[in-house]
PARODREN-10399 format. One record per residue: y, x, z of N, C-alpha, C in turn; residue number from 1; residue in one letter. Coordinates in Angstrom, 1 decimal. Example, Ala and Ser with C-alpha at 12.3 -4.5 7.8 and 13.67 -1.06 7.14 Angstrom:
// PARODREN-10399
((-5.7 13.2 7.8) (-4.5 12.3 7.8) (-3.3 13.2 7.8) 1 A) ((-2.2 12.8 7.1) (-1.1 13.7 7.1) (0.0 12.9 7.9) 2 S) 
END
This chain:
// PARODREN-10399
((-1.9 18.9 -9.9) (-2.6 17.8 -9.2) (-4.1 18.1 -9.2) 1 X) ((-4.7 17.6 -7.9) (-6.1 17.6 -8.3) (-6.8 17.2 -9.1) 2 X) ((-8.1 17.7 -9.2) (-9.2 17.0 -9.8) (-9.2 15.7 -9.7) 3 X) ((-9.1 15.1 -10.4) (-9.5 13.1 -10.4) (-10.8 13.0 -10.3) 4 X) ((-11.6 11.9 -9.7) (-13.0 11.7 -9.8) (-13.6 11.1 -11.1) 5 X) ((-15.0 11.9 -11.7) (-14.4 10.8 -12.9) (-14.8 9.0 -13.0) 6 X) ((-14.4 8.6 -13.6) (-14.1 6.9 -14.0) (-15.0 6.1 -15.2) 7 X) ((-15.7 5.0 -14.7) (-16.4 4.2 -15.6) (-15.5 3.2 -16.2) 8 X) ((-15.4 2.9 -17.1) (-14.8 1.7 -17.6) (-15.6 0.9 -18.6) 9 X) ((-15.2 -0.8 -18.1) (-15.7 -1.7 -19.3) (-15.3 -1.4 -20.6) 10 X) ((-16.5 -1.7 -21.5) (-15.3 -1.5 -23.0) (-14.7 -2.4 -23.0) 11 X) ((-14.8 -4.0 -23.0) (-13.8 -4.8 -22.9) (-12.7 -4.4 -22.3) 12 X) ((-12.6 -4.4 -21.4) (-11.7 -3.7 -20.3) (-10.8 -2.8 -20.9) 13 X) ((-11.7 -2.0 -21.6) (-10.8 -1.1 -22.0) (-10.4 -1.0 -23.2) 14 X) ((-10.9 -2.1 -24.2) (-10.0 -2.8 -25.4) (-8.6 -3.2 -24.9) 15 X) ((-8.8 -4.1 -23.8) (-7.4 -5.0 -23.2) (-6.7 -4.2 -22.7) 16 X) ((-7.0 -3.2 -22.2) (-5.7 -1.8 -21.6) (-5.1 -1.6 -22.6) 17 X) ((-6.2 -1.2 -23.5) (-5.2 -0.1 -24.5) (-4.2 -0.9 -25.9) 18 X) ((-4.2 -2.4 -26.0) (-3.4 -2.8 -26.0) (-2.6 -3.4 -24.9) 19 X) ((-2.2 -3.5 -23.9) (-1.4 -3.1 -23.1) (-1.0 -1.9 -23.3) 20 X) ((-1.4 -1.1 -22.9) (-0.7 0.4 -23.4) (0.3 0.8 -24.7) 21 X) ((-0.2 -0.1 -25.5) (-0.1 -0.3 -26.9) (1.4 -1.1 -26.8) 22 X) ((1.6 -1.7 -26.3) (2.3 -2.8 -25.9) (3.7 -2.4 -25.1) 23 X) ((3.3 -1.6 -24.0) (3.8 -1.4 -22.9) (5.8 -1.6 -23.0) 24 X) ((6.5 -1.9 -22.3) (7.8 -1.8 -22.2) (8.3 -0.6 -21.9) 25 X) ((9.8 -0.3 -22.1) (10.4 0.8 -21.4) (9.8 1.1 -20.1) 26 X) ((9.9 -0.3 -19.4) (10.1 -0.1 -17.7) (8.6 0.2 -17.2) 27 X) ((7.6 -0.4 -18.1) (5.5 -0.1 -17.9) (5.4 1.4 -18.8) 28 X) ((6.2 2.2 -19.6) (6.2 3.5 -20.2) (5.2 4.3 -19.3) 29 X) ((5.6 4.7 -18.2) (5.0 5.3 -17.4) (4.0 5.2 -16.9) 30 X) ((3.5 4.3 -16.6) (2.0 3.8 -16.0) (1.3 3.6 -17.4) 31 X) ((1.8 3.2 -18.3) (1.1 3.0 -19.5) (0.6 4.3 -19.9) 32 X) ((1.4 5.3 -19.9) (1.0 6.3 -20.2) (-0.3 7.6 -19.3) 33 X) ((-0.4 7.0 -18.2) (-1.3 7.3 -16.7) (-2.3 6.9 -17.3) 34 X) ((-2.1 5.2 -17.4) (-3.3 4.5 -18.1) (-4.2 4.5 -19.0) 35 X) ((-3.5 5.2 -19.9) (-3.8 6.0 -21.5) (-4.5 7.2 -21.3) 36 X) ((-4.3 7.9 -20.1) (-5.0 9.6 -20.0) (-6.4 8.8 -19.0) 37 X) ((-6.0 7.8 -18.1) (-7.4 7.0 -17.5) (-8.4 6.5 -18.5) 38 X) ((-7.6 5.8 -19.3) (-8.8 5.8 -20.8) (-9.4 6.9 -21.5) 39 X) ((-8.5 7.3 -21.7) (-9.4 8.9 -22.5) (-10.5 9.3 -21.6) 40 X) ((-10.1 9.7 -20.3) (-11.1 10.4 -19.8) (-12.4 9.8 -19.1) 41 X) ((-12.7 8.4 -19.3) (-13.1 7.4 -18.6) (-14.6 7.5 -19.8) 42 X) ((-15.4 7.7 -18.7) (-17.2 6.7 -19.5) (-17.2 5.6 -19.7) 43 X) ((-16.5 5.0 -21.1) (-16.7 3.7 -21.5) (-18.4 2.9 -21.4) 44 X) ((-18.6 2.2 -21.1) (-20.0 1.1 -21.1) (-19.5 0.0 -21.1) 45 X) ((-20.8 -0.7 -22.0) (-20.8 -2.1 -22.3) (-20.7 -2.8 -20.9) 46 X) ((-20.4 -4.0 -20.8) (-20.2 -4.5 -19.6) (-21.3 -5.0 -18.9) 47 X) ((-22.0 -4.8 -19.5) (-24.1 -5.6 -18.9) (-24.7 -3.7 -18.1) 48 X) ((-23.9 -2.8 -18.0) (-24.4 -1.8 -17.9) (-23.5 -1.1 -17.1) 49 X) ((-22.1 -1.8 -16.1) (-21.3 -1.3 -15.0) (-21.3 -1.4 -14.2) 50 X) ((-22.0 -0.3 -13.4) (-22.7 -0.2 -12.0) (-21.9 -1.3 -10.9) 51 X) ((-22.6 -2.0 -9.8) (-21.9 -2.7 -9.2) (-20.9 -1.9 -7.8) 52 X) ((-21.0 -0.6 -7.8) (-20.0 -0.3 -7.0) (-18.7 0.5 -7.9) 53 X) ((-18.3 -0.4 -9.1) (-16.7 -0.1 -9.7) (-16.3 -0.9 -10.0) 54 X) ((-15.1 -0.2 -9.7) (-13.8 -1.0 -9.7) (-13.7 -1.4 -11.6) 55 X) ((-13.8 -3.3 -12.2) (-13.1 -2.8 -13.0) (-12.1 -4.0 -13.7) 56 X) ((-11.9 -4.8 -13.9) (-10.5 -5.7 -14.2) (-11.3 -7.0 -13.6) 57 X) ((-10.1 -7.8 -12.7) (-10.7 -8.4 -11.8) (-11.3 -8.5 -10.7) 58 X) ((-11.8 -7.3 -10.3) (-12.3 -7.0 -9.3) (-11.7 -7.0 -7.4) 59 X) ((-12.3 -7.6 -7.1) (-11.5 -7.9 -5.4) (-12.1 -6.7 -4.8) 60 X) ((-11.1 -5.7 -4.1) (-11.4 -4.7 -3.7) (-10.9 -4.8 -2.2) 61 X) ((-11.2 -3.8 -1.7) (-10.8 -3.2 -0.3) (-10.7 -1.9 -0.4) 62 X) ((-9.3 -1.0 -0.5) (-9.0 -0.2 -0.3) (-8.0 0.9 0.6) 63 X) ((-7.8 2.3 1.2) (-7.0 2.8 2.1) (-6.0 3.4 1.6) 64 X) ((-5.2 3.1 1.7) (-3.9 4.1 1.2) (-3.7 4.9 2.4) 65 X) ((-4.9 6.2 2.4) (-4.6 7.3 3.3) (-3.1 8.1 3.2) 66 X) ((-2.2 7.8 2.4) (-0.9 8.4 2.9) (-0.5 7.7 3.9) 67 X) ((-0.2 6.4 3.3) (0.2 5.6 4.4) (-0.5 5.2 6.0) 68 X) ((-1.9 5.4 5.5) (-2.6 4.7 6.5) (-3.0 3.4 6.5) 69 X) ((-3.0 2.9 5.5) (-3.1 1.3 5.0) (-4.1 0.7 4.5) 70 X) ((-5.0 0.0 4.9) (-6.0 -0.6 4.6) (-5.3 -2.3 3.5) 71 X) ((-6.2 -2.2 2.3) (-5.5 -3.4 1.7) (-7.4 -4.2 1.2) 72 X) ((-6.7 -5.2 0.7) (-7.7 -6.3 -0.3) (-6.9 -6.3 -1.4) 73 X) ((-7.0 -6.4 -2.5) (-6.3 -6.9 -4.0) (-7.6 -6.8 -5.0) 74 X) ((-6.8 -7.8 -5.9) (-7.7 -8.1 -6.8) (-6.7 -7.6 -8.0) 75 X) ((-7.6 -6.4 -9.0) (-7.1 -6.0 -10.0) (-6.8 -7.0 -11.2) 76 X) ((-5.8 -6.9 -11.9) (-5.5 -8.0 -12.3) (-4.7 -7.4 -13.5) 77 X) ((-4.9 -8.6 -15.2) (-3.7 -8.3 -15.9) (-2.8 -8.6 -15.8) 78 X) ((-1.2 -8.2 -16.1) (-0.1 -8.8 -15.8) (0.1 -9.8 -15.6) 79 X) ((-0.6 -10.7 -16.6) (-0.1 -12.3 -16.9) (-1.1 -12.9 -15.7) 80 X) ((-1.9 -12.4 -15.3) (-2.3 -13.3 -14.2) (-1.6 -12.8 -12.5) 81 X) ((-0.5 -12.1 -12.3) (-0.4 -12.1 -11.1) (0.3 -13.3 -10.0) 82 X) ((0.3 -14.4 -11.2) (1.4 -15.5 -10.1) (0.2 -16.5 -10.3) 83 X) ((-1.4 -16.0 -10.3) (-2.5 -16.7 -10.5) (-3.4 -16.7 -9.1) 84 X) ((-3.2 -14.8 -9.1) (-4.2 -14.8 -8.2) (-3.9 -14.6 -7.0) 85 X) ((-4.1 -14.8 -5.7) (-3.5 -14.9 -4.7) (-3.0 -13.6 -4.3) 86 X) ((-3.9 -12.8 -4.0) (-4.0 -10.8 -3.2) (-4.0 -10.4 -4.9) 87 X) ((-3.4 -10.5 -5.9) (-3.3 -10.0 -6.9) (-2.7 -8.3 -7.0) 88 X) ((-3.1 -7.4 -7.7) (-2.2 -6.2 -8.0) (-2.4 -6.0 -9.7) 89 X) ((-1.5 -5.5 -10.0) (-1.6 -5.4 -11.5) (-1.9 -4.5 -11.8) 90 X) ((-2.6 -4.1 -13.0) (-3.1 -2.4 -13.4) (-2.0 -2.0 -13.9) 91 X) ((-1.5 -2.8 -14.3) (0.2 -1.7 -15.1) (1.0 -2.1 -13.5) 92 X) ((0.9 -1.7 -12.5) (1.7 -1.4 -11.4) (0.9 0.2 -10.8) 93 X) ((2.1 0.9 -10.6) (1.6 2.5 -10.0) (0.3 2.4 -9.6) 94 X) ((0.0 1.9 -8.3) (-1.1 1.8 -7.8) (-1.9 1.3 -8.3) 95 X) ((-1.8 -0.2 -9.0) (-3.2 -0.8 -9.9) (-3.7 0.3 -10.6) 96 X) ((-3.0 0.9 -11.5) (-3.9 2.2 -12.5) (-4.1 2.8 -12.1) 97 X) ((-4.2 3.3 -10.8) (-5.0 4.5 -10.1) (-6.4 3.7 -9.7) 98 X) ((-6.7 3.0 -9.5) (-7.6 2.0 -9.2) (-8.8 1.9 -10.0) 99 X) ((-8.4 1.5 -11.5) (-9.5 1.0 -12.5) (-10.5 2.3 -12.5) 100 X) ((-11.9 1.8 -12.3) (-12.5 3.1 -13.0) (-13.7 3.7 -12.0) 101 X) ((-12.8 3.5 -10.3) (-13.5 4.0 -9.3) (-14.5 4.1 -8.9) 102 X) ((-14.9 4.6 -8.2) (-16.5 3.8 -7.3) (-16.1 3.7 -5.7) 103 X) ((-17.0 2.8 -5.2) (-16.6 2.8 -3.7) (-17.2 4.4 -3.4) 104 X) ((-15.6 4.8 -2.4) (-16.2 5.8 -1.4) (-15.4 7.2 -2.4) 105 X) ((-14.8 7.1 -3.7) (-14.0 7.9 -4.1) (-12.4 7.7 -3.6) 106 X) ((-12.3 9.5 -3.3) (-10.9 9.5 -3.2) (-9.8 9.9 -4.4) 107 X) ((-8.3 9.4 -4.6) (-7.9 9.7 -6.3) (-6.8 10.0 -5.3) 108 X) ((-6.1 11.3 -5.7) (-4.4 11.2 -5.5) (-3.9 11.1 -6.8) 109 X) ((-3.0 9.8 -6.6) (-2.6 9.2 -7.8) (-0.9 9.2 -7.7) 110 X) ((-0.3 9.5 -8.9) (1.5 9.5 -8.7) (2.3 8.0 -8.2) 111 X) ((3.0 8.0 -7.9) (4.0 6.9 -7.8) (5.6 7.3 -7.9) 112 X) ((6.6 6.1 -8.5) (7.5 6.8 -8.5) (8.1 7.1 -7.4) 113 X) ((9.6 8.0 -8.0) (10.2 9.1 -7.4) (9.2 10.3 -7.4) 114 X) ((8.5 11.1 -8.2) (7.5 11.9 -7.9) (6.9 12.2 -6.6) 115 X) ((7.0 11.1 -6.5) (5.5 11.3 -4.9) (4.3 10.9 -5.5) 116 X) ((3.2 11.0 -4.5) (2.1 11.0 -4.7) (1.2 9.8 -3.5) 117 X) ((0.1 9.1 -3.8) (-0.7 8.9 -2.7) (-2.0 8.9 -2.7) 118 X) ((-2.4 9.3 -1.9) (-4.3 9.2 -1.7) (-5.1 8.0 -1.7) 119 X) ((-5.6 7.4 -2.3) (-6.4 5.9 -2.2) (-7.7 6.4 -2.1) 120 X) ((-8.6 5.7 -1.4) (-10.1 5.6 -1.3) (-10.1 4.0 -1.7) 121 X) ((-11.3 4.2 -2.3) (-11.9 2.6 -2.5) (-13.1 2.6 -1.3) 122 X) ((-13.0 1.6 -0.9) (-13.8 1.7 0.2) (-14.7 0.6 0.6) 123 X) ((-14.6 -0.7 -0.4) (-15.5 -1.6 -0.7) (-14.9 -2.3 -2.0) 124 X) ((-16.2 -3.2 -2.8) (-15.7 -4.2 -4.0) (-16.4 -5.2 -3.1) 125 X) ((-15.6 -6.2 -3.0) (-16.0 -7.7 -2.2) (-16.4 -8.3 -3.4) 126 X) ((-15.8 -8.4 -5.0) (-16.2 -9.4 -5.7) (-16.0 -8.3 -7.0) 127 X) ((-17.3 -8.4 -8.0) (-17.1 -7.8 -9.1) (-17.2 -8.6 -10.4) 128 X) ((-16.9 -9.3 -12.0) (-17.5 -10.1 -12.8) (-18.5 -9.6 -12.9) 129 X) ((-18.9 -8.5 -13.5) (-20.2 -7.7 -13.9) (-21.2 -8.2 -12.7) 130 X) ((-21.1 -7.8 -11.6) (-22.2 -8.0 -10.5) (-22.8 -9.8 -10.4) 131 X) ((-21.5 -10.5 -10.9) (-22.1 -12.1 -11.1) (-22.3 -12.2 -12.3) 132 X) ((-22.8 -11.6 -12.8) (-23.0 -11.5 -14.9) (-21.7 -12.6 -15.5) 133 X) ((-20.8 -11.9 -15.1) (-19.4 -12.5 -15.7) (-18.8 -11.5 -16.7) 134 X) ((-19.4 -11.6 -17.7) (-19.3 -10.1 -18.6) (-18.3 -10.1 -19.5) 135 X) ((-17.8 -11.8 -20.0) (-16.6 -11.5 -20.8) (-15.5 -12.5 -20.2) 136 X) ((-15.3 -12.3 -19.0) (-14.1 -12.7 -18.5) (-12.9 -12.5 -19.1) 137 X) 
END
């Protein structure tokens, strides 16, 4: 696989992953485990100090799924809030965890199952907490 771009993460943010990860089910095993090599390799920062073009929990994005050709909106989301938020995606969903971490304008090929793969660009954040000093959401 390619190079990944590399990835900022909230510490908060990335306390709450990594029990998730901690946590994870049989059937989340796998993404949890994606999730867990996205943490390691990620520039943790305090949340008063994460630049306003990343992606990071909660965040309303705009992104392309250049495999498909698909332009979306979702808002990154923990599990327990997906019957909350309307355009919700989950980070423990394939594609949510390719997501956390980004900056607008990075491209990631990220796995999905059946061993395929897909290309995502972030290509705008409509809404970030950090950018409305929403720091411990």
């Amino acid at each position: 696989m390619e190079q990944r771009p590399p990835i900022i993460i909230n510490r908060l943010d990335a306390e709450r992953l990594q029990r998730l990860i901690d946590n994870a089910t049989d059937k989340e095993q796998a993404v949890a485990d994606l999730l867990d090599e996205e943490l390691s390799r990620g520039e943790v920062l305090d949340p008063e100090l994460i630049p306003d073009n990343v992606v990071s929990m909660n965040s309303r994005i705009r992104f392309t799924d250049l495999t498909r050709g698909r332009q979306m909106i979702r808002t990154l989301v923990y599990p327990h809030a997906l019957e909350t938020v309307e355009d919700a995606i989950s980070v423990m969903a394939p594609i949510g965890a390719g997501l956390i971490g980004l900056k607008v304008g990075d491209v990631i090929t990220w796995p999905i199952p059946n061993s395929a793969t897909v290309q995502l660009r972030i290509d705008a954040i409509l809404w970030q907490p950090e950018r409305e000093k929403q720091f411990h959401r």
